[in-house]
Structure formats: C-alpha cells, structure tokens
C-alpha positions in Angstrom: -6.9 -2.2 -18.1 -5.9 -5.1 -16.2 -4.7 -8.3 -17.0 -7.9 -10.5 -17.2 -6.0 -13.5 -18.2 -3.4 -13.8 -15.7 -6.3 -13.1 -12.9 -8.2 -15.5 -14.8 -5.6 -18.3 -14.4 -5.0 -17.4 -10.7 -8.6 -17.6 -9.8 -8.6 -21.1 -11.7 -5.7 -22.0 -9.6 -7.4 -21.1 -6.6 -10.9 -22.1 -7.3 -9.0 -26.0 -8.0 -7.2 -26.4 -4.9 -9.8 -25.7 -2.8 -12.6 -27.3 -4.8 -14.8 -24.4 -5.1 -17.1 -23.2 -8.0 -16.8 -19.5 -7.4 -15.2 -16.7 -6.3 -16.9 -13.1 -5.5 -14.8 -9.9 -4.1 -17.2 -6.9 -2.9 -14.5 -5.4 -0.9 -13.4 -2.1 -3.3 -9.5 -3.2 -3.8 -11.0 -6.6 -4.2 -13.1 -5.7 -6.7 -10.6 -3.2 -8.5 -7.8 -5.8 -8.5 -10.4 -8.1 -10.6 -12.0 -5.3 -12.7 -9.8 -2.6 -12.8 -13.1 -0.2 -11.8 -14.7 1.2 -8.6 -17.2 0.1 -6.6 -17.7 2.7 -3.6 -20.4 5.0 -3.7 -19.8 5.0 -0.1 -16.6 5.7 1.7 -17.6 4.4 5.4 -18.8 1.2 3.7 -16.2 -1.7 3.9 -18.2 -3.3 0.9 -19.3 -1.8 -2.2 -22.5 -1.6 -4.1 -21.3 -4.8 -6.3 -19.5 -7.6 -6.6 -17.1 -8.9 -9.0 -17.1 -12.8 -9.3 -15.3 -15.7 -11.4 -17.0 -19.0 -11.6 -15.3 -20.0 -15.1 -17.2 -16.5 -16.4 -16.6 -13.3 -15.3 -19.6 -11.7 -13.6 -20.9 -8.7 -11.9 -23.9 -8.7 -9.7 -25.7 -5.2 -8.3 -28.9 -3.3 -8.2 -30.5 -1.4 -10.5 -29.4 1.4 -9.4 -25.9 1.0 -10.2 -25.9 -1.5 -13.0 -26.1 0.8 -16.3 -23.2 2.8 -14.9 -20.8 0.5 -13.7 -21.0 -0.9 -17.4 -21.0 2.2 -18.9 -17.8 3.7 -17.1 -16.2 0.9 -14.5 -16.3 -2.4 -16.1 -14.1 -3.8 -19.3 -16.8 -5.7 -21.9 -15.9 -9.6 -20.7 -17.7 -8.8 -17.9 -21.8 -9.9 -17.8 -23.1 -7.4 -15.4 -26.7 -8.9 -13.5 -28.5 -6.8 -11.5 -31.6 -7.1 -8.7 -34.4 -4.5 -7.5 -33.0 -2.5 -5.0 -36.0 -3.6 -2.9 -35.9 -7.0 -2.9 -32.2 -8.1 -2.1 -29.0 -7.5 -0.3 -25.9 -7.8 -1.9 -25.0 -11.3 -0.1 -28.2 -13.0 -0.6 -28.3 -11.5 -4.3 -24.8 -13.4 -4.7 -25.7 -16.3 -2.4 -28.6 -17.3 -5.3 -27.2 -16.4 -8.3 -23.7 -18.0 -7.4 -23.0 -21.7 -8.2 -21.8 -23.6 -5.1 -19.7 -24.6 -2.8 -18.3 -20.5 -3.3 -16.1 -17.8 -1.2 -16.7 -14.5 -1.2 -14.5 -11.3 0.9 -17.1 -10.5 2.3 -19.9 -12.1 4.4 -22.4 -14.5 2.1 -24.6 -16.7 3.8 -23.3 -20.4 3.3 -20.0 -19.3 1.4 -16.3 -19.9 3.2 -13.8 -16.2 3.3 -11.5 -15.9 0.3 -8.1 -14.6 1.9 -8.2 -11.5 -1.7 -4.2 -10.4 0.0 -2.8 -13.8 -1.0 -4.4 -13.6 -4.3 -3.5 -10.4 -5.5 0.2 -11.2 -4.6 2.6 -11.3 -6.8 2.0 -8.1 -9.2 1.3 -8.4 -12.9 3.2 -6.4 -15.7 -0.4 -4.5 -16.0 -0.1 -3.8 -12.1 3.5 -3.0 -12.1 2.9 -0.7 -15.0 -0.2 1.1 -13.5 1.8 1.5 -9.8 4.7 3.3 -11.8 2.1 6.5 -12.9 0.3 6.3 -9.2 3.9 6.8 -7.8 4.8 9.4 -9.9 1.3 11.2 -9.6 1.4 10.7 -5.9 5.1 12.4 -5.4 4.0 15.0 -7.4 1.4 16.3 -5.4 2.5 15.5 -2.3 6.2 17.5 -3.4 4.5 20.1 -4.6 2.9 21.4 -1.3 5.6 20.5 0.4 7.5 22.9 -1.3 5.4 25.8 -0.3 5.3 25.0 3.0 6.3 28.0 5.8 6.5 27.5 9.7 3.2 29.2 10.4 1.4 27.0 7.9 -1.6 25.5 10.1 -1.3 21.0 10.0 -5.3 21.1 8.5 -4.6 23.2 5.9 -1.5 21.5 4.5 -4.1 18.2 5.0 -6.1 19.8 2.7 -3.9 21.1 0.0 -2.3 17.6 -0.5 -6.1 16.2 -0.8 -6.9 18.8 -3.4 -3.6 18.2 -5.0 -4.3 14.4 -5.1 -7.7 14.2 -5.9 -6.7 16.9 -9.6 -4.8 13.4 -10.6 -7.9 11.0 -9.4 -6.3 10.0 -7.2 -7.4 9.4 -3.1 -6.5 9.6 0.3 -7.2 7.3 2.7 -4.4 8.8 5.1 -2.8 12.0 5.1 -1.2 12.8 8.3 0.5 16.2 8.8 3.3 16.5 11.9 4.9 19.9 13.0 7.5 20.0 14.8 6.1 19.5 18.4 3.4 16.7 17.3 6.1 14.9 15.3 7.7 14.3 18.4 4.9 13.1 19.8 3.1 10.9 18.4 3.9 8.8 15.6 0.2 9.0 14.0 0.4 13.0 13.6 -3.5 13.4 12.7 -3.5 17.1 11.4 -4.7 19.5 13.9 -4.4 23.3 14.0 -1.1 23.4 15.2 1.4 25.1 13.1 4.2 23.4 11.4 7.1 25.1 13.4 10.5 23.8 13.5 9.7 21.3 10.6 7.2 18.9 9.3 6.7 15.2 8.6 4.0 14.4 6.0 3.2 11.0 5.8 0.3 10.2 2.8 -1.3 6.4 1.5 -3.3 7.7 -1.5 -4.6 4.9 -3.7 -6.3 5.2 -7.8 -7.9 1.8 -9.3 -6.7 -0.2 -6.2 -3.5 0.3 -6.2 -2.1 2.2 -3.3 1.2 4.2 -2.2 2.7 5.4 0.5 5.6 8.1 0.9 6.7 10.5 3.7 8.3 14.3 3.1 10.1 16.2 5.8 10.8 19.6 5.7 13.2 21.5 7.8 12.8 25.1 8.6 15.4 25.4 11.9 15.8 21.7 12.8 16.7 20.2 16.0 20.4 19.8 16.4 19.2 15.9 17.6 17.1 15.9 13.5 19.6 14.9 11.4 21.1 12.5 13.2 17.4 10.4 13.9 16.6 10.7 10.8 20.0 9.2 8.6 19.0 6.4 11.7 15.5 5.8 10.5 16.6 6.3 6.3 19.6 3.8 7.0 17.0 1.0 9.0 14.6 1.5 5.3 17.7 0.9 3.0 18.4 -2.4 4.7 14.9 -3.3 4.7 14.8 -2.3 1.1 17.7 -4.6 0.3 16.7 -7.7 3.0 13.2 -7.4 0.7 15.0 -8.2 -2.5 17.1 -11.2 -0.4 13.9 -12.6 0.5 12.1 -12.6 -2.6 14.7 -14.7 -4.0 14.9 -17.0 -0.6 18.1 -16.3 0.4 17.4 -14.4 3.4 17.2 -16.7 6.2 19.8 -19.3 5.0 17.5 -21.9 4.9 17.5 -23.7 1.4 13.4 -23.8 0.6 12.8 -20.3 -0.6 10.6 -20.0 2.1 11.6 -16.8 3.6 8.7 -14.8 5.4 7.9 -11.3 6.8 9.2 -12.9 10.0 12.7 -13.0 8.5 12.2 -9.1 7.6 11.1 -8.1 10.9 14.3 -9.7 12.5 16.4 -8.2 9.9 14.6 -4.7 10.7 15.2 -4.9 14.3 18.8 -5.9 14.0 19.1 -2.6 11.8 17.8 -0.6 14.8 19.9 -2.0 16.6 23.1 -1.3 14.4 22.1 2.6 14.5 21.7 3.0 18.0 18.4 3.0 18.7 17.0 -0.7 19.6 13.6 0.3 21.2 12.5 2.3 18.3 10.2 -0.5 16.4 8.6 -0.9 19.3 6.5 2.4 19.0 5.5 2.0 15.3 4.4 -0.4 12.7 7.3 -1.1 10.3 5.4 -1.4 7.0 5.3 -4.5 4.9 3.9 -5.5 1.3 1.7 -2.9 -0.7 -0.3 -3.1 -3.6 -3.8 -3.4 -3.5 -3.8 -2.4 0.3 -2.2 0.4 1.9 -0.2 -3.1 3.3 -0.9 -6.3 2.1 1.1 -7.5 5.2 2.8 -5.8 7.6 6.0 -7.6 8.9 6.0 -8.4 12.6 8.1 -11.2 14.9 5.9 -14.1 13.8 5.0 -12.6 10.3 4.8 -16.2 8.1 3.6 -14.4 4.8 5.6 -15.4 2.1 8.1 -12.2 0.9 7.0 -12.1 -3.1 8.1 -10.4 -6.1 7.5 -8.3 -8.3 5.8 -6.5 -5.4 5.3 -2.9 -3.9 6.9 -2.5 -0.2 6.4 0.1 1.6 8.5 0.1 4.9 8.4 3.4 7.3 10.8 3.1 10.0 10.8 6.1 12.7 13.1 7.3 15.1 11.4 9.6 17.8 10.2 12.7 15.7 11.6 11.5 12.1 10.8 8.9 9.4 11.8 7.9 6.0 9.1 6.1 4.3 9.2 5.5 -0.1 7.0 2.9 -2.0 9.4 0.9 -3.8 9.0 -2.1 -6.5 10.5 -4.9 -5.8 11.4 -7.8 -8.7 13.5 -10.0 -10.0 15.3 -7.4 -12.7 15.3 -4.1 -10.2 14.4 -2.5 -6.8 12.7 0.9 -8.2 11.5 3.9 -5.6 8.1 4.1 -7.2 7.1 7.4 -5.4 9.7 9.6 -6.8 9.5 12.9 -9.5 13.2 13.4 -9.7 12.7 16.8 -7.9 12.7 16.2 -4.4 16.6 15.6 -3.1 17.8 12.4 -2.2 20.9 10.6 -0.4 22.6 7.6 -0.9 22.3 5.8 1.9 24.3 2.6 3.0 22.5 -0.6 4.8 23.6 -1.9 7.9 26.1 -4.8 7.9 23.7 -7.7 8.3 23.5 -11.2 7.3 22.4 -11.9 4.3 22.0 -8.4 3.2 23.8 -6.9 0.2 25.3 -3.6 0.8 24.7 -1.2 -2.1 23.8 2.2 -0.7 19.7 2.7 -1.6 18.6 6.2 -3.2 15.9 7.5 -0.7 14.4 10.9 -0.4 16.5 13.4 2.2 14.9 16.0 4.5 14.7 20.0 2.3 16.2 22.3 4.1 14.8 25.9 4.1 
C-alpha cells in the first residue's frame, strides 16, 4: 500500500504553488505512484483505461467497463471511483467535466496545463523505498537464475524468454530485456535478442517494473572471454562505482563545490565523463546513455552535459556505463543513512571496486556484481 498521506501533502504542495484545483495522472506509473494499482489493459497504450486524480479528494474516473474491478482488486478504499458509458466519453473529456478547474493532467485534457508526474514522484517515500527493496530482490532472482543455466549455444530469444517467464512467476514485468552474445555485445550497445547464439559470453541487460516501481540490472557471463574482457569491463564497473559515490555527494550538495545544495545531473554527467577518462577510455559515453534516477520510470532522468534535474535522495539510480562489448549496470538506493545495491540475491559474485580519484568524490570501494566465469 502506498503512502496516501505523504502523496497527499505533495499534491497539496503542488496544487498551491501553481494555483490549480486538480491534478489527474492516466499515465500507468503515474497512476501507480498515486494508487499503488494498475491501469493498463493495454500495453501499446501510453495512457490507461483510468485516471487517478487529487483535487482535495482522491478520485478515480473510468468506464463502465473497468470501474467494478479496479475497486475490487486495484484501488485502496479512500479512493471514490466514478465511471462514464463507454459510449459516450473519452477518458479526457470524461475528466475535463467532472474535474474542478484551472487542472493538470499527464496526459492530454482539453483546457488543462501538463503536470511534469517525474518531479513529483521524486524523492522516494519509506512505503516506496520498502516496496523497491522486494522488486530488487525478485528481479535478481530471476534474472540470476537463468543466467546461471546459460551454455554457449543457448539461442539470445530463448534466454529472452526464460527471463520473461521467470519475471512474470514474481508479477513482475519487462519492459526491456535485451540478450547480447558475444559478437552482438560488441556491437551494438542495444543487443535486441535475436537468434544468434550466446558464444564467447553474454551480457543481459533487463528494466522489469511491479506497481510502478522499476529496476534495472545487467549479468555477464563468461564462457572463454576475450583476453581484451576483463580489462573493459573492471573499466566500465570502476566508471559505476564513482557514479554510485558522486550520486550520494550530490544528494547532499556537495558535489559541485558550490554552497546552495543545488547540485544537478549535470554535475554527475561531468563527474562520469572524467571517470572515463581516468580508466582509459574517454570516448566511451559517447556511444551510450549513462543512466540517471529510477523509480517510477525505467529513469526518471537520465544525466547528460546540460542535465539541470535536481540529484535527490532517498532515490533509486540506476547508472550503466559500457566499454565496447561490456557493462556493469545495478539499481541502487540512494539516502541519507546508506547507498544499498537494491538488485542483489547474495548469490551472484561480486567485487569491490575502487572509484576513480575525482573531486568531490569519496573513495570507499562500491560492492558491484562481477562477470561468472564458466
């Protein structure tokens, strides 16, 4: 169950400063993050079949169709669930009349301004942080235990597949698995499974997410690894334990030197880059994404030059460096008390593995998850 108060006093925050009377989320982890259910019936939709609102009251508006059930198995009791034929409405103009105005909505309503749902769901309550502990265990668990079983010949689909089977026994999804042997791994950095076998090794990358909350975590296995592997990959695990540790610097604002507290995902990204730098490979971030925020997005931000998003805790990060054909990649909580690696079974070997020297950085050696050798 979530933490209706504290989202409660957050919307009433928000709904104050920008002199607004309510506030609607249809988007599914916009919805979840209020409710703590599911809306999707379907997948491809980027809205679901309701939508959750505050407007001093907590409301859900639908059709018929969907109303008995989302009460029945989605929705906690304070919420007053009003639905429309299925004929007669859309969604939007459904809310549009039934919502006191001037409103904002995260998706399109006619007449209603765009709620920015990222900045609200930011920082993590004790309800969140509690609920993203079991996703990471659940989600190391099933992603371990095919990896585990894995053999050189194993075709990239149907190691896809197993991990979706795996995740979906713990209700748990997958917006993106991505499967790499040894020759695609190289490649590309997106390793899409295909039916290439596995070969050498394998890099499998997953984002699964359960009530909203999503994590993401990468697992190599090595079955005859390059002589170049090991090297690349301590590179790309040493460029994620500074970012780990930069990430706790800039929660508490004393990244950047500057004495406001104000340090950003811009101040990560140069920190990030600096630690490619240090290992010996400075063009690598320019051929990947190096993760940001999570929570109730696969990345709430990602961090980038100009990046001006505020670095918050307590809050899941998720950063996934890569050097050419390896990547070290954990979900970790960040807050004021601890750094934990959230996706972690304590079955899967791990390193200690030491920062880079940078500014502003402390250098405690992070526990990340090593390569299995076969």
């Amino acid at each position: 169950m979530v933490d209706l108060a504290a989202r409660t006093e957050r919307l009433d925050a928000y709904l104050d400063e920008r002199g607004l009377e309510a506030v609607w989320f249809a988007r599914p982890n916009g919805f979840a993050w209020l409710t703590g259910g599911d809306n999707v019936v379907d997948d491809d939709a980027t809205t679901g079949v309701a939508a959750a609102g505050y407007d001093g009251e907590l409301r859900v508006i639908t059709d018929n169709i969907e109303a008995e059930r989302l009460a029945a198995e989605e929705l906690p009791d304070a919420f007053a669930v009003e639905s429309f034929p299925w004929h007669a409405d859309s969604l939007p103009e459904a809310v549009a009349e039934r919502s006191p105005a001037p409103a904002a909505a995260d998706f399109d309503v006619p007449g209603f301004e765009a709620v920015d749902g990222s900045r609200l769901r930011q920082p993590l309550t004790d309800d969140d942080v509690e609920r993203y502990r079991e996703l990471g265990r659940e989600v190391a668990a099933a992603v371990e235990t095919v990896c585990r079983n894995l053999e050189p010949e194993d075709p990239e689909y149907e190691v896809a597949a197993g991990i979706d089977i795996s995740l979906a026994s713990r209700d748990v999804d997958t917006p993106v698995v991505l499967v790499g042997g040894a020759e695609r791994a190289q490649s590309f950095r997106h390793y899409t499974p295909t039916d290439a076998a596995l070969g050498d090794y394998a890099l499998v990358s997953v984002t699964a997410e359960r009530a909203g909350l999503y994590a993401s975590m990468t697992r190599t296995v090595a079955f005859d690894a390059p002589d170049w592997f090991e090297e690349r990959h301590r590179a790309a695990a040493r460029v994620e334990a500074t970012a780990v540790r930069a990430t706790e610097a800039a929660a508490a604002g004393a990244l950047s030197g500057d004495d406001d507290g104000s340090d950003t995902a811009g101040d990560l990204f140069g920190v990030i880059r600096d630690a490619y730098d240090a290992v010996g490979f400075g063009d690598e971030w320019e051929n990947h994404h190096q993760g940001g925020a999570a929570g109730f997005a696969g990345r709430e931000w990602f961090a980038t030059p100009d990046g001006d998003e505020p670095v918050r805790w307590p809050m899941g990060y998720a950063w996934n460096p890569t050097v050419q054909g390896t990547k070290s990649e954990d979900t970790h909580l960040v807050a004021p008390e601890l750094t934990e690696r959230l996706t972690k079974t304590g079955r899967w070997p791990t390193h200690e593995v030491e920062p880079v020297d940078v500014a502003g950085v402390d250098g405690d050696p992070v526990e990340l998850a090593a390569p299995v050798i076969r």
